[in-house]
C-alpha positions in Angstrom: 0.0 0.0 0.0 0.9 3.8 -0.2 -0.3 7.1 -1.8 -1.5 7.9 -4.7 -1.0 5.3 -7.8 0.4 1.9 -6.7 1.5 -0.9 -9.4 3.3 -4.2 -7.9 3.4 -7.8 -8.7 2.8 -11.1 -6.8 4.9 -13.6 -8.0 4.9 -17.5 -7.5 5.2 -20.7 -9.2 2.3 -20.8 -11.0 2.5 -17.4 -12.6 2.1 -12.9 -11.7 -0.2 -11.3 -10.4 -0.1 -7.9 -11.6 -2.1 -5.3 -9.6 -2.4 -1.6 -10.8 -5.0 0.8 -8.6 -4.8 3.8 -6.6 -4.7 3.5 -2.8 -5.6 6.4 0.2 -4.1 5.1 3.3 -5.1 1.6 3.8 -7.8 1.8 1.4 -7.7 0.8 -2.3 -9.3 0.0 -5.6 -7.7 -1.1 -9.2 -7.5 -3.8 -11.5 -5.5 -7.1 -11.7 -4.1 -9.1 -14.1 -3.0 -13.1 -13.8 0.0 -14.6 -15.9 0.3 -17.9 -16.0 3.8 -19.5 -16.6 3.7 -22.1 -19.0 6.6 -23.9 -17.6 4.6 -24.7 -15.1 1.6 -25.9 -16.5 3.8 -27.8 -19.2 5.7 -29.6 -16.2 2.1 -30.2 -14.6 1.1 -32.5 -18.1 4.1 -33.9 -17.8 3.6 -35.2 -14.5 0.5 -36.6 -15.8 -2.2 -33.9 -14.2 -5.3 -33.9 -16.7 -7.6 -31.3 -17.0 -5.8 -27.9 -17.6 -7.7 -26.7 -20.4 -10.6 -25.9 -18.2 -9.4 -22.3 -17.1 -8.5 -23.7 -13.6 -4.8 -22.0 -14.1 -6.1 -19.1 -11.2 -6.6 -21.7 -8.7 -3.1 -23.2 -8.6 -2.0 -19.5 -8.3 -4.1 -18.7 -5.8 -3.4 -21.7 -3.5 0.4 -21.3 -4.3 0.8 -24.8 -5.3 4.0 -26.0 -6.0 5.7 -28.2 -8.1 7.2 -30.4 -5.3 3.5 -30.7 -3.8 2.3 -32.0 -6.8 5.0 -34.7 -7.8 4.4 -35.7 -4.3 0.6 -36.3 -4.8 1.8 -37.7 -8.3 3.7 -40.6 -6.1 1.3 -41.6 -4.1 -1.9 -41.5 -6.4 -2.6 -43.1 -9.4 -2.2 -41.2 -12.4 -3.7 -39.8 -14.4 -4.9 -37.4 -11.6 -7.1 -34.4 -12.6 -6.8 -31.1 -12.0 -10.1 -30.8 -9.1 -8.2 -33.4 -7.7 -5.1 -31.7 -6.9 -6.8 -28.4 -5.5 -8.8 -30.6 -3.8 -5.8 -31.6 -1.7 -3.9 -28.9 -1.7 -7.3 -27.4 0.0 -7.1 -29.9 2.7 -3.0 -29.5 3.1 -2.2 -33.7 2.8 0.9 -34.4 3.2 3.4 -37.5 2.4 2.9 -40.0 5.1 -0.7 -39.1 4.8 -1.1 -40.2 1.3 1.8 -43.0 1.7 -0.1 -44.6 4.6 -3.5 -44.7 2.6 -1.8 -46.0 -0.5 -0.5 -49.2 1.2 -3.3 -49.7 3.5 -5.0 -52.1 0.8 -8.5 -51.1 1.7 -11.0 -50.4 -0.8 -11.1 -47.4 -2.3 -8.3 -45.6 -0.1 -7.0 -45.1 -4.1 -9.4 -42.9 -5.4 -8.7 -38.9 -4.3 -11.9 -38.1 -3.8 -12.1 -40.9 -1.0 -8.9 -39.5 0.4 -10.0 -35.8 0.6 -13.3 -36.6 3.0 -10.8 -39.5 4.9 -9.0 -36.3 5.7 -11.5 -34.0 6.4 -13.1 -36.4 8.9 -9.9 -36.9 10.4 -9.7 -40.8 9.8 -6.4 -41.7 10.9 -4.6 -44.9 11.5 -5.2 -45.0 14.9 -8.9 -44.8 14.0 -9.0 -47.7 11.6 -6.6 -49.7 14.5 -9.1 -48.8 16.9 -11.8 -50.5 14.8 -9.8 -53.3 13.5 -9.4 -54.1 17.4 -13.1 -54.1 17.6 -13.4 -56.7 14.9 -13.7 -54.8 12.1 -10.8 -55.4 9.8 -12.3 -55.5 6.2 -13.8 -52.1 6.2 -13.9 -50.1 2.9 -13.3 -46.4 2.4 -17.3 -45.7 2.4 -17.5 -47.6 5.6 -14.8 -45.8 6.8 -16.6 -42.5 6.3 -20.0 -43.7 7.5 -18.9 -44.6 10.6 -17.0 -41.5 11.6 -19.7 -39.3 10.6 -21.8 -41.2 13.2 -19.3 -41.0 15.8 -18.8 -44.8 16.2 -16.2 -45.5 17.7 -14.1 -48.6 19.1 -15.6 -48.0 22.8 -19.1 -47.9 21.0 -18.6 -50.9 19.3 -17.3 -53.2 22.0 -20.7 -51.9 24.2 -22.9 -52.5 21.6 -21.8 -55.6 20.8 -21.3 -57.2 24.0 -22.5 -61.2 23.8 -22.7 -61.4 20.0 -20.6 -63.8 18.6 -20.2 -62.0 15.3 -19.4 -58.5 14.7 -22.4 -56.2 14.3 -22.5 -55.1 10.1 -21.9 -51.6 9.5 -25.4 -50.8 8.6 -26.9 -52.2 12.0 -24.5 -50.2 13.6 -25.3 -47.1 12.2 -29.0 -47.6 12.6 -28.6 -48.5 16.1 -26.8 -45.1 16.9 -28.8 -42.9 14.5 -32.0 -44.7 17.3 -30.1 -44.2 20.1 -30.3 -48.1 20.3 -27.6 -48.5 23.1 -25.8 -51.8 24.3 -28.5 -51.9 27.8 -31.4 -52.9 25.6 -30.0 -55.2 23.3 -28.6 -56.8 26.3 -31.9 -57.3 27.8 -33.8 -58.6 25.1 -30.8 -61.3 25.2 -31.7 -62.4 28.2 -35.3 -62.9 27.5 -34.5 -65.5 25.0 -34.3 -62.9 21.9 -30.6 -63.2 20.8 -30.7 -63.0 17.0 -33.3 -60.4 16.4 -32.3 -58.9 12.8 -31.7 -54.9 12.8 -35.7 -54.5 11.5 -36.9 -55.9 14.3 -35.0 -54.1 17.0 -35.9 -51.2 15.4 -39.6 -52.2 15.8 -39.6 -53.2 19.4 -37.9 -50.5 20.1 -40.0 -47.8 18.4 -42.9 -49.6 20.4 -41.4 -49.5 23.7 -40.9 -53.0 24.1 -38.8 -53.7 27.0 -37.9 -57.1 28.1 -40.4 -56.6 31.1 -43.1 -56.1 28.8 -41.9 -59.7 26.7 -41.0 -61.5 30.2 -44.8 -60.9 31.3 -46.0 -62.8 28.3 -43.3 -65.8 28.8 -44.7 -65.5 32.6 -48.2 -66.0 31.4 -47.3 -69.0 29.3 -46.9 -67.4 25.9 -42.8 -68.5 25.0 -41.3 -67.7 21.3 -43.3 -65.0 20.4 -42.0 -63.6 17.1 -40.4 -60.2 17.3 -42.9 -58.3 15.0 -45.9 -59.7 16.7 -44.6 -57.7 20.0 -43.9 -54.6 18.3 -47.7 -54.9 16.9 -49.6 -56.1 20.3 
């Protein structure tokens, strides 16, 4: 800033910015002008970045991307990567044991940029997918991944919910149950009154009926054993 007429340059990898205005103290209007250097963008196609021609130029300017960031993302993605892709996470600042980590991970769809900007967003770590590999669930896909954490379920969550099954709880249950506020108390109960392998339907349809295992114990008190789940929900 200054006085009167002001013209100055911002210069970075991607290209100038040329700014030409008039400023009155700390106040100023003008016009600007973007450059892009070509070495750049030629060294960008060369990398194997697709998508150039789309008058995306401004954005790599604006985030200051570098070159180095790029051939980084470039080792640790496949290729060919698009241009969204790379502002993408240069948006979300990844860095190399980030993208290193997710790469040899082997789980489905940790490949795919898009997956690995909302894994980063959400802040789905490896001590997050240790935690529920602990908890049983070691064959969880990137989607999973994602679903879970946006539910809050966690290892601790898990391990309550699931408390006397034999089998891990799918994903899908899981997420029902918490969405319900279905917690590990009342699946426990119905347990004990005989009702150990209710599918996720059916808890959801004693539970939106306010059965309790009181409620089913006074029928198998009054002589009426084994009745199905979706008869309770309806009586």
């Amino acid at each position: 800033p200054g006085q009167g007429s002001v013209d100055f340059k911002l210069v970075r990898e991607a290209g100038t910015m040329s700014f030409k205005g008039t400023f009155d103290g700390d106040q100023g209007f003008g016009r600007f002008q973007f450059d892009p250097d070509q070495s750049y963008y030629d060294a960008l196609q060369k990398m194997g970045v697709e998508g150039l021609e789309n008058g995306r130029q401004h954005a790599f300017f604006l985030l200051n991307i570098k070159k180095d960031f790029i051939s980084m993302v470039v080792r640790n993605c496949s290729t060919p990567i698009e241009v969204r892709d790379i502002i993408a996470l240069a948006v979300i600042k990844v860095d190399e044991p980030f993208l290193k980590y997710w790469k040899n991970s082997g789980i489905e769809g940790a490949d795919e940029v898009r997956n690995l900007a909302s894994l980063k967003r959400l802040h789905i770590d490896p001590d997050y997918v240790e935690e529920l590999k602990k908890a049983g669930y070691t064959q969880l896909s990137v989607r999973e991944l994602i679903t879970l954490k946006m539910q809050h379920i966690d290892g601790n969550y898990i391990q309550q919910i699931g408390r006397g099954s034999a089998t891990p709880i799918p994903v899908g249950q899981l997420v029902s149950y918490k969405m319900m506020h279905i917690d590990s108390g009342y699946l426990a109960s119905l347990r004990k009154v005989g009702y150990d392998h209710p599918d996720m339907l059916e808890i959801q349809m004693l539970y939106r009926s306010h059965v309790t295992a009181d409620y089913i114990k006074a029928f198998q008190d009054a002589g009426f054993a084994n009745i199905p789940a979706r008869t309770l929900a309806l009586l």
